[in-house]
N, C-alpha and C positions, 0 to 999 in steps of 0.2 A: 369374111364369109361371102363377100357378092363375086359372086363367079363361080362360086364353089357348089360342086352333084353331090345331094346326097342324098342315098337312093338312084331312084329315079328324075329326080327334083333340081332342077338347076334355078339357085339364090341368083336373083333378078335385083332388087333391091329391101332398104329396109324400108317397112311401115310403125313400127313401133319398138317399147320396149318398157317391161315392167318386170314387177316382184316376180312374178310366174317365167320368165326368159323374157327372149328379142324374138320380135315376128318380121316374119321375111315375106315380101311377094317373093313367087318361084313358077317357073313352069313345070306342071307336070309333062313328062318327056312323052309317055306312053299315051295318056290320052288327052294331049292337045292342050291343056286347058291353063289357067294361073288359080295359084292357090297360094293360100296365106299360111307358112312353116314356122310354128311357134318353136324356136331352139330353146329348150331348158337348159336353166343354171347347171355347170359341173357338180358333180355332186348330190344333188337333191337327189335324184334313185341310189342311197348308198352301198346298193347288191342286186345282183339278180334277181334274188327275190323280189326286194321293192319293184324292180323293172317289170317281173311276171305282173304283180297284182296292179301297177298301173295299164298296163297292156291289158288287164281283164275291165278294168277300170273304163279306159278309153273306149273300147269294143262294146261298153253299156251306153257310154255319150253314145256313140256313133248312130245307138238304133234311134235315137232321138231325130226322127224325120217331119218336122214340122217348119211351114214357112216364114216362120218367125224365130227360129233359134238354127243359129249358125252350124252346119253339119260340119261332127268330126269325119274326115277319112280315111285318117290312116295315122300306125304309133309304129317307130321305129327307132333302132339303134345304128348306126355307124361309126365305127370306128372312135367309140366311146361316146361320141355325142348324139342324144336323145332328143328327138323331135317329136311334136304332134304335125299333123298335116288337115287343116282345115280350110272351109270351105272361104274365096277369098270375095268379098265384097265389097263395091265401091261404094263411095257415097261420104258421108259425114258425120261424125258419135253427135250423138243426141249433146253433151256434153259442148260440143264446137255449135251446134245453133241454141246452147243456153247464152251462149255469152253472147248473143244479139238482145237478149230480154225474153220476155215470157213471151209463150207461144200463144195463138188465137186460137178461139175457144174450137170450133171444128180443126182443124190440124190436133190439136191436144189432144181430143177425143178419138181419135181416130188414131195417133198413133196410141193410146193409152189402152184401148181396146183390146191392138196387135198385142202390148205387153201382156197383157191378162192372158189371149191365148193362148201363148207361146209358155207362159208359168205354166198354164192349167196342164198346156201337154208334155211338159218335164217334172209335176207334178204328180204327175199320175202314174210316169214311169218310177216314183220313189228319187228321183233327183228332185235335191235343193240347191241350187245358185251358189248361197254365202255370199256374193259378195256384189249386190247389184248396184247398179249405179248410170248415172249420165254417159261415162265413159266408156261402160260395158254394154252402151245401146248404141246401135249403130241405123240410120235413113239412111235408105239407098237414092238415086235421082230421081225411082217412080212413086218416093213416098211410105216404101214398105219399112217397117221396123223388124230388124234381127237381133237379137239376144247374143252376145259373144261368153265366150269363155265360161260357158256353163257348167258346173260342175268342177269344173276344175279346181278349186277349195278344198275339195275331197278328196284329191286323189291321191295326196301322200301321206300313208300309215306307216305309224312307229313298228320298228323290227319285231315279231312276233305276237302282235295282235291284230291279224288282218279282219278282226268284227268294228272295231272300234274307230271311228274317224277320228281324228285329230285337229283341233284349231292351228293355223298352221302360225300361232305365236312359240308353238313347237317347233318350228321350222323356218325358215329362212322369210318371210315374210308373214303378218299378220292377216288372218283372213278376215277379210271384209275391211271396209273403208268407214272410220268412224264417225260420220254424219249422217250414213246412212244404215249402222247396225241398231239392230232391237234391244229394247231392254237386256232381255234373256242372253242375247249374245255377249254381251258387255259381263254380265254378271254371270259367267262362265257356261249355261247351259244350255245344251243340243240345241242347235237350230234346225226348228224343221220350216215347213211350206207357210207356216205364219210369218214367219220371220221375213223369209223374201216378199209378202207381202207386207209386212212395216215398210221395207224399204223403197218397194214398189210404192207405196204412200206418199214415201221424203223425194221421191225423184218428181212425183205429181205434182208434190207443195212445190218445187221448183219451178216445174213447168208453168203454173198458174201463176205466181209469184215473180219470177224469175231472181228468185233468191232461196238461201238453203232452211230449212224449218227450225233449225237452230244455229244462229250464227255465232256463235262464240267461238274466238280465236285459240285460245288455249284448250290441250287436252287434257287437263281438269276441267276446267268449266264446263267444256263439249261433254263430257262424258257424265258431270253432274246434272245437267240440263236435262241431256235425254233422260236418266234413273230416275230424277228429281221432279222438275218442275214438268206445268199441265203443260201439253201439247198445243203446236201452237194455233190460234185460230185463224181458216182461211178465210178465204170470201166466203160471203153470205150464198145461200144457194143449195142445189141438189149435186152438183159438184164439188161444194166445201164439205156438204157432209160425207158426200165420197169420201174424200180428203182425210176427214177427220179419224173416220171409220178404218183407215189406214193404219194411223199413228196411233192410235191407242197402245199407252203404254201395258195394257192387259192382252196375251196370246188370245184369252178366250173371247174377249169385245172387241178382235178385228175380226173380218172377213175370215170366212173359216176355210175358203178354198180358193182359186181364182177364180174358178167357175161364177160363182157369187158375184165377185168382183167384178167379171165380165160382164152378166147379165144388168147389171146398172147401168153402165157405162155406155152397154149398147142401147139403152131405156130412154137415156138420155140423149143419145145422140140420135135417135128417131125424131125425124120430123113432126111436130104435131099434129093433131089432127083438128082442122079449124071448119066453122060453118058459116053460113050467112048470118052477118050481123046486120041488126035493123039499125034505121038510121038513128033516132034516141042516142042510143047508147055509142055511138061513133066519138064522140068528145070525150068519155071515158077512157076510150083505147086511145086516146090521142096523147093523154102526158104520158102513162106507161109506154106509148113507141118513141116517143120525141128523145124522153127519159134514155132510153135503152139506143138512140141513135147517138145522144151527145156520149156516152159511156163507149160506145164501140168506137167513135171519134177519140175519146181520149187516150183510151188504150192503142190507137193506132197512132196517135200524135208521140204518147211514153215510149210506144217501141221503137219508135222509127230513130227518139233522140236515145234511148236506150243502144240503139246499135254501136253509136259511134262510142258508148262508155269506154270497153277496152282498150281502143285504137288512142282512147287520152290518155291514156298511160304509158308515157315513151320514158318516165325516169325512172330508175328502179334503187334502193340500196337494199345490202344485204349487211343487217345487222348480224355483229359478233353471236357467233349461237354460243350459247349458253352452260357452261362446263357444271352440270347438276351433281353436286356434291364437295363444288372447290376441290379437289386434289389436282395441287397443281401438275404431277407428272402426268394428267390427264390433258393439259391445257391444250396441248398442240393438236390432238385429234380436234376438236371444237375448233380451232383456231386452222387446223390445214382441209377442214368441211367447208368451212368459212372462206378461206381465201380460192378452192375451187371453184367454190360455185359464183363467185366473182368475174372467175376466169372463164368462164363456162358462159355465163348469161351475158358478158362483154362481148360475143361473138354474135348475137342476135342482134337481126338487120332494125334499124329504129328503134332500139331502144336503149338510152343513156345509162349508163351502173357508174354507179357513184365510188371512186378508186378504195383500194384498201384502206391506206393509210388514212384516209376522212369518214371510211367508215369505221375502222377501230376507234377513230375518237369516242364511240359510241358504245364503251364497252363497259358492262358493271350489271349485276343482277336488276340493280333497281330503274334501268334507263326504261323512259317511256318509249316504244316505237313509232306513236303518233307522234308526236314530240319531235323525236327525232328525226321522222321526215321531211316534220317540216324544215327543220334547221338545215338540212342538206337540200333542201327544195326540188324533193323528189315528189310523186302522185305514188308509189307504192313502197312499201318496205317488207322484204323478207326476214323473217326471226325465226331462231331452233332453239332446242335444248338437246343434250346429248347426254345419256347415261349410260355407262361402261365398264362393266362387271363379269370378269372372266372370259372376255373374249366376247361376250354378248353385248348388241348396242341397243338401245333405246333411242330413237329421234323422233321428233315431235318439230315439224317445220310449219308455218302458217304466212301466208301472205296478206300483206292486210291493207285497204283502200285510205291512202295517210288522210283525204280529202274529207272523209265522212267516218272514217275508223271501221268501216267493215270489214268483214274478212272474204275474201275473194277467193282465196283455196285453203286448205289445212290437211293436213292427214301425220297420222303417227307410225312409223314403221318399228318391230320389233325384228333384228336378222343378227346373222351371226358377224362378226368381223371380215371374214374373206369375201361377202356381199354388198361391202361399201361403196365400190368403186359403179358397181349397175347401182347403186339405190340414188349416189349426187348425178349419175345421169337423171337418173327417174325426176327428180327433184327439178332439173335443170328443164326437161322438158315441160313437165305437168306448168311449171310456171309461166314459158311464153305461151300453153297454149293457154293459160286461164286470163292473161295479161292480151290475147287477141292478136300476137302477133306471126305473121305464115312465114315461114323456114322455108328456103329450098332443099331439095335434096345434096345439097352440099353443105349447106349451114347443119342440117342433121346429122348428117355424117362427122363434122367437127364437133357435133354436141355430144354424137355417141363416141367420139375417138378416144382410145385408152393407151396412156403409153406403157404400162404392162401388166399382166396379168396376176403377178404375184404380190399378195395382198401382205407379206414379209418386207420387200421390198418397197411397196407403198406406205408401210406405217414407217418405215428409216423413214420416208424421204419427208412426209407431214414432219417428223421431228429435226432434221435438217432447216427444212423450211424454216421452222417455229424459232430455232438460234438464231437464223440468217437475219431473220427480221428483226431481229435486237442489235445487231452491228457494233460488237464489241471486239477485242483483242481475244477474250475467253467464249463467245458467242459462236464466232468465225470459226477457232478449231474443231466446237463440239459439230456444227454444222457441218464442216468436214468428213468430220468420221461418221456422220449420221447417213452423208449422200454416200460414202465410200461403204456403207452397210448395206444400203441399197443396190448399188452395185454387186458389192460380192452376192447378193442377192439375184438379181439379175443382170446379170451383164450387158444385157438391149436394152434396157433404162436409158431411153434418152432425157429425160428433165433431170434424171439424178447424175447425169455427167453435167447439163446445164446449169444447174445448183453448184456444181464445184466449179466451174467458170466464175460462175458469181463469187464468190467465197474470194477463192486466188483475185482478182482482182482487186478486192477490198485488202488485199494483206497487207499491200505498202502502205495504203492510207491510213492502216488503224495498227501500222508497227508491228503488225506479224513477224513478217518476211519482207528479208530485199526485194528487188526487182527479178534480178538475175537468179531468182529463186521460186519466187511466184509465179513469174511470166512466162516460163516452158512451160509450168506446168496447166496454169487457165490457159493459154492456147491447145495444150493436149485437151484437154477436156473439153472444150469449147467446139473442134474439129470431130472431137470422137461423136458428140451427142449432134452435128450438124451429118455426120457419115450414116447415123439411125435415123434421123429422121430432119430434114432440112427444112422442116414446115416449122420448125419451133423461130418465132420472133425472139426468144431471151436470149437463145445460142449464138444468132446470128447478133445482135447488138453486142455479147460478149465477145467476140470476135473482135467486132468493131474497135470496139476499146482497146484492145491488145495491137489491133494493128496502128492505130491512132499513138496508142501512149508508149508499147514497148519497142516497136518495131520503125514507126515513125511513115508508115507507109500510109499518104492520106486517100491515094485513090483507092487502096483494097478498105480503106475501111469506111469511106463514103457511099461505095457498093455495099458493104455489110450493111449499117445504118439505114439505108434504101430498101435494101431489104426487108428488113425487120420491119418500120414502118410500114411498105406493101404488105406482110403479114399479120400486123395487130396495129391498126392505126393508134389504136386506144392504150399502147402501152408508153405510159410516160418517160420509162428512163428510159428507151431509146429517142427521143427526143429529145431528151437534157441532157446525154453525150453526145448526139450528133448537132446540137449547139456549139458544145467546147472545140471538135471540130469544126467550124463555122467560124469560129472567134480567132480560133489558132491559123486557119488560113486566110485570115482577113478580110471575109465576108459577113460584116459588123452586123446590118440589117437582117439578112436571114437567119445569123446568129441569135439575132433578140425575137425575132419571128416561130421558131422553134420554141426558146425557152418558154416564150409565152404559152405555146401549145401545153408545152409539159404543165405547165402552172395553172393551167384550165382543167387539165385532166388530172391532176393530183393538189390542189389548191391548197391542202394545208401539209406539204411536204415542208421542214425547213431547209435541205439542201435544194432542191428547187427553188423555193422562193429567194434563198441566199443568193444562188447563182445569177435568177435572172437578175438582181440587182448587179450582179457583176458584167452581165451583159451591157446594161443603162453605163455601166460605168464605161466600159471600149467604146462605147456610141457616144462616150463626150456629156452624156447626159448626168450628172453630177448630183445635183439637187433628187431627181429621182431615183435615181442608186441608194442614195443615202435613205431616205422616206423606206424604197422598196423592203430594206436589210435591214430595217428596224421593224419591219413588219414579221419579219422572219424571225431577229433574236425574239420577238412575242412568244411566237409560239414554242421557243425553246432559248432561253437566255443563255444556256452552256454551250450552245454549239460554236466549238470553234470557230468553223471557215466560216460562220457565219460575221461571227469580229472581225477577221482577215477583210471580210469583202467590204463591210464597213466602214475599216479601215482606209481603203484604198482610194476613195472620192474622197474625204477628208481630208487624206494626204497633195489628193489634186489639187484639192480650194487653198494650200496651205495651212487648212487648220490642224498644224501638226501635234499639237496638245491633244484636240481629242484622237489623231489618227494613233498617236504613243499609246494612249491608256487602253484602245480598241486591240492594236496589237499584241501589247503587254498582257490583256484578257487571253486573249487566243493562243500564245506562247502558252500561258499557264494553265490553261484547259486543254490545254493539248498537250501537255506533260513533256513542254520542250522539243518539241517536232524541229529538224533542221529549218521547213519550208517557213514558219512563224517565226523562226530568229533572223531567218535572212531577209523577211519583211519590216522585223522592227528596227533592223541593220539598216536598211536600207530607209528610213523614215529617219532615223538618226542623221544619216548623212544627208539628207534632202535639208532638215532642220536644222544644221551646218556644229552639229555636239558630233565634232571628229572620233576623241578619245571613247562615247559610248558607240559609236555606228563600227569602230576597230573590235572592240570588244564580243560584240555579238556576234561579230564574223570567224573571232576564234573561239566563241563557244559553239558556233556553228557546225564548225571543222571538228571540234573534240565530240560533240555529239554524234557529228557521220561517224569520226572512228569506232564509236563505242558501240554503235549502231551494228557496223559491221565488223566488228570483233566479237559479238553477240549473235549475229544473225548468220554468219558465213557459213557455217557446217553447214555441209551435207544431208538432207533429211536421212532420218533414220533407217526410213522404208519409201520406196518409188513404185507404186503402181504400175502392172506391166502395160495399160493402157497407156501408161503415159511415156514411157521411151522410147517410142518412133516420133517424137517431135525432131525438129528441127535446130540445132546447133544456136546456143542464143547468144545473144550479146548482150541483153540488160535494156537500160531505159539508154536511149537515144538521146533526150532532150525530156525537159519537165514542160507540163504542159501551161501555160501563162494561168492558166484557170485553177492549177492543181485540180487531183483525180477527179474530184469532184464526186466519187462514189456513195 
């Protein structure tokens, strides 16, 4: 969209983006000015009609001329995409100066005041909010508070009953935000001008506090707290009762109007009116000042170490979200949510995400996420639940402080399936900004990058994903056909031509397919998804590999691997392939320099950890090869190459007894692989048993035959993506490390 007129409106950059659309700075061409162009979701006007009665809809915002709530100016259609055009404001959501700590009492007051205004005169037009909050409050630099997105909760009515508002749990996002909705909202009925007064309440207890009035992580509990238990007590004061008078869980015992609400506020924010005091009574006033100076001292001491809380939060993991209801053909949706927003928050500047693979360690209903923190020795952990029912999702994400167990953000989205893809942006931002950390307008722009549109396409490719990651013989195909679903889906999918680079690579290793079978075809794919888009690090590392292993060309694939690294420093398996590279041209130390890398950033991987012991082993280092690769069969005693690599120091020290029984392991766990008979071959022969090291070497040979007696046809069907490759030849050479995939 950045560059793009519409209207009269030229898209300048983005400023945000949530349930309701993405908001654009724009200049208005006509007069002069920058304005802020809310693009709504496709779809949400499902007709004309709808269109008309939002356009009557916006035209009622619009008269809303008050200097504390954001002017609408203008609703339009082009070319099927619906925008509002609002007024654009600089400054900071009230939201970004919570996360410094609570505010002093004069600023408080004073923007709390603006709040009440600004309800009483949307108010009075018959507009209610729905959905207020910290981050629908926007300070400008001279201090003024603006109201954003008012009304706008309202303005999508179901097909033929233009009297009737709708919660929009009807519609593609839930109105309102559940820490700050009223009773009445929660338990299904009309919110009127009380109700943004609750919430005007819950944003106060924050301000004062600089915490939320009910902090419960989960939404159940959230949602019991508020129906359920008392409201919580603020400070003592003519302010807490403000406060309290807020939160009343009864419409009829809050504030009946803002007006009301106002008039306190400003009561209290008058300066007193004080006379001469006689001398007597001087020592009286002196502990109530003394008193009231160490209290303004402490509060100024809290806020100051209060600022830096956010900025200590540089680790993050993202726990397994929560497949609600166990069906397993649900799993991958939870599980490809999950490994997004991995991907998505690994791209934010200073702050560590703990890799996939260490965070599924963590998966099962009953895991604690404090707990779990700490084991991964992160300061936050993000948790979901996902419910999925006809197309309809239910999410429920919470982020929560591993250090003290608080919850730092939470909200529950209800939307439809085709809204997933805006909602893990949503999710991805809402948490560096509650986590305190600043983005550039690049880092955002990769936050919001989608690589397509069709939400058909993105459900293949989570269920692709969700095989890939089990790395079997029967995993690998389904994964296939799941990224090749994606594709005939959309064709500009570049991750799901990525996904099948990945896939083909793994074929020879897990006895798919040959070489000269797989390797056209992950290099088609590989090239087609770098030709969409050349920004992807997995494409380009896929690449790599293929040029490294089938092709044998090391300088095009040291450029790929360089690549890819400059594009996601944080992504492990390109660093544990451009190791085996490293090893394979005899650059032993950079070789183990790498692997280590990868083994920092995925620690409990066991082909990384296998490998890097295979690295310790070309570096002569023996004793620690062997230590490293027992560390690895831990965490998985059946993996093959992990006995291979075990093997192979063993064999150095001459301890060929244990290097036999290590390979004899791996021959057998790997279901007679060529690469595992010509290492036990070859340990035979070192250990001078001629007659078995013969042996192995023609069972060797009879397994290739059968291999490719097996494997030679012709695939059934070829992709017309994939027949502009290039003329192949097969593997070159085996690589000393094996795939290592």
């Amino acid at each position: 969209m950045i560059g793009r007129t519409l209207g009269h409106y030229r898209i300048e950059s983005q400023l945000g983006q949530g349930g309701m659309g993405v908001v654009y700075r724009a200049r208005d061409l006509r007069l002069e000015r920058d304005v802020a162009l809310k693009v709504l979701p496709a779809g949400l006007l499902a007709d004309e009609g709808a269109r008309k009665r939002f356009r009557k809809e916006a035209l009622a915002l619009s008269q809303l001329n008050h200097p504390n709530i954001a002017t609408v100016h203008d609703f339009d259609t082009e070319e099927g995409t619906d925008f509002l055009v609002l007024e654009y404001i600089a400054g900071a959501s009230l939201d970004e100066k919570l996360a410094a700590g609570p505010l002093v009492e004069k600023e408080l007051l004073g923007l709390a005041t603006q709040l009440a205004l600004g309800l009483a005169a949307a108010h009075e037009q018959g507009i209610v909010h729905r959905d207020l909050k910290p981050a629908n409050l926007r300070v400008t630099p001279d201090g003024r508070l603006k109201i954003l997105d008012f009304g706008l909760a309202a303005l999508v009515r179901p097909q033929g009953d233009a009297a009737a508002t709708v919660s929009m749990t009807e519609g593609p996002i839930v109105a309102g935000t559940l820490p700050y909705m009223a009773p009445e909202q929660l338990r299904g009925e009309k919110p009127d001008a009380r109700s943004d007064l609750y919430a005007a309440g819950a944003v106060l207890y924050e301000m004062v506090t600089g915490r939320r009035a009910f902090p419960q992580r989960g939404a159940p509990e959230l949602l019991a707290a508020i129906l359920q238990q008392p409201s919580p007590t603020p400070p003592e004061g003519p302010l807490g009762n403000i406060v309290l008078k807020c939160l009343d869980k009864e419409p009829e015992r809050r504030y009946q109007s803002a007006r009301e609400l106002r008039v306190d506020l400003e009561r209290l924010s008058a300066p007193p009116l004080t006379a001469p005091v006689a001398r007597p009574r001087r020592r009286r006033w002196l502990l109530p000042g003394a008193a009231a100076a160490l209290v303004a001292m402490a509060l100024v001491v809290w806020w100051a170490l209060s600022r830096t809380g956010p900025q200590r939060i540089d680790s993050l993991a993202v726990l397994p979200f929560a497949n609600v209801g166990a069906d397993p053909n649900k799993e991958y949706l939870s599980d490809g949510i999950t490994e997004n927003l991995i991907n998505s928050l690994s791209q934010l500047p200073n702050l560590k995400v703990t890799a996939r693979s260490l965070a599924f360690r963590h998966k099962g209903p009953q895991v604690d996420p404090q707990k779990a923190g700490r084991d991964l020795k992160v300061r936050a952990v993000l948790t979901g639940r996902v419910v999925e029912r006809d197309g309809a999702l239910n999410i429920q994400a919470d982020l929560m402080n591993v250090d003290d167990g608080s919850q730092l953000w939470g909200r529950q989205y209800s939307l439809k399936f085709f809204d997933i893809l805006g909602l893990q942006e949503e999710i991805a931002r809402e948490v560096s900004e509650k986590l305190g950390l600043r983005t550039t307008a690049e880092q955002q722009k990769r936050l919001a990058k989608r690589s397509t549109e069709n939400t058909e396409a993105y459900q293949a490719y989570l269920k692709g994903r969700y095989y890939w990651n089990r790395r079997t013989e029967q995993t690998l195909k389904r994964a296939v056909e799941y990224f090749q679903q994606a594709i005939d889906k959309d064709p500009g999918y570049a991750l799901a031509y990525a996904g099948l680079a990945d896939c083909y690579t793994g074929y020879t290793t897990y006895q798919v397919e040959p070489p000269r079978e797989s390797g056209p075809k992950a290099k088609a794919a590989a090239t087609k998804a770098l030709e969409i888009d050349d920004s992807l690090a997995e494409a380009h590392a896929s690449l790599a590999f293929i040029r490294m292993g089938y092709e044998w060309d090391w300088a095009g694939a040291e450029r790929e691997f360089q690549r890819s690294i400059e594009l996601d420093p944080n992504y492990a398996t390109a660093h544990h392939w451009y190791s085996i590279l490293l090893t394979d041209t005899g650059r032993t130390g950079p070789a183990l320099a790498s692997e280590e890398r990868a083994q920092q950033l995925d620690p409990l991987s066991p082909i990384i950890n296998a490998a890097l012991g295979s690295k310790l082993y070309y570096a002569h280092r023996y004793d620690e090869a062997i230590e490293q690769t027992r560390k690895a069969l831990e965490m998985d005693p059946n993996f093959a190459m992990g006995h291979r690599y075990l093997g192979m120091p063993y064999e150095q020290k001459g301890m060929y007894r244990e290097a036999l029984a290590e390979f004899q392991k791996a021959l057998d766990l790997s279901g007679g692989s060529p690469l595992m008979l010509g290492t036990l071959g070859h340990a035979h022969a070192l250990s001078g048993n001629r007659r078995k090291a013969l042996q192995a070497m023609a069972n060797c040979g009879r397994s290739r035959s059968t291999a490719t007696s097996l494997r030679s046809r012709p695939p059934s069907s070829t992709p017309a993506w994939a027949t502009k490759s290039a003329p192949w030849s097969g593997w070159k050479r085996a690589s000393r490390t094996g795939p290592g995939t």
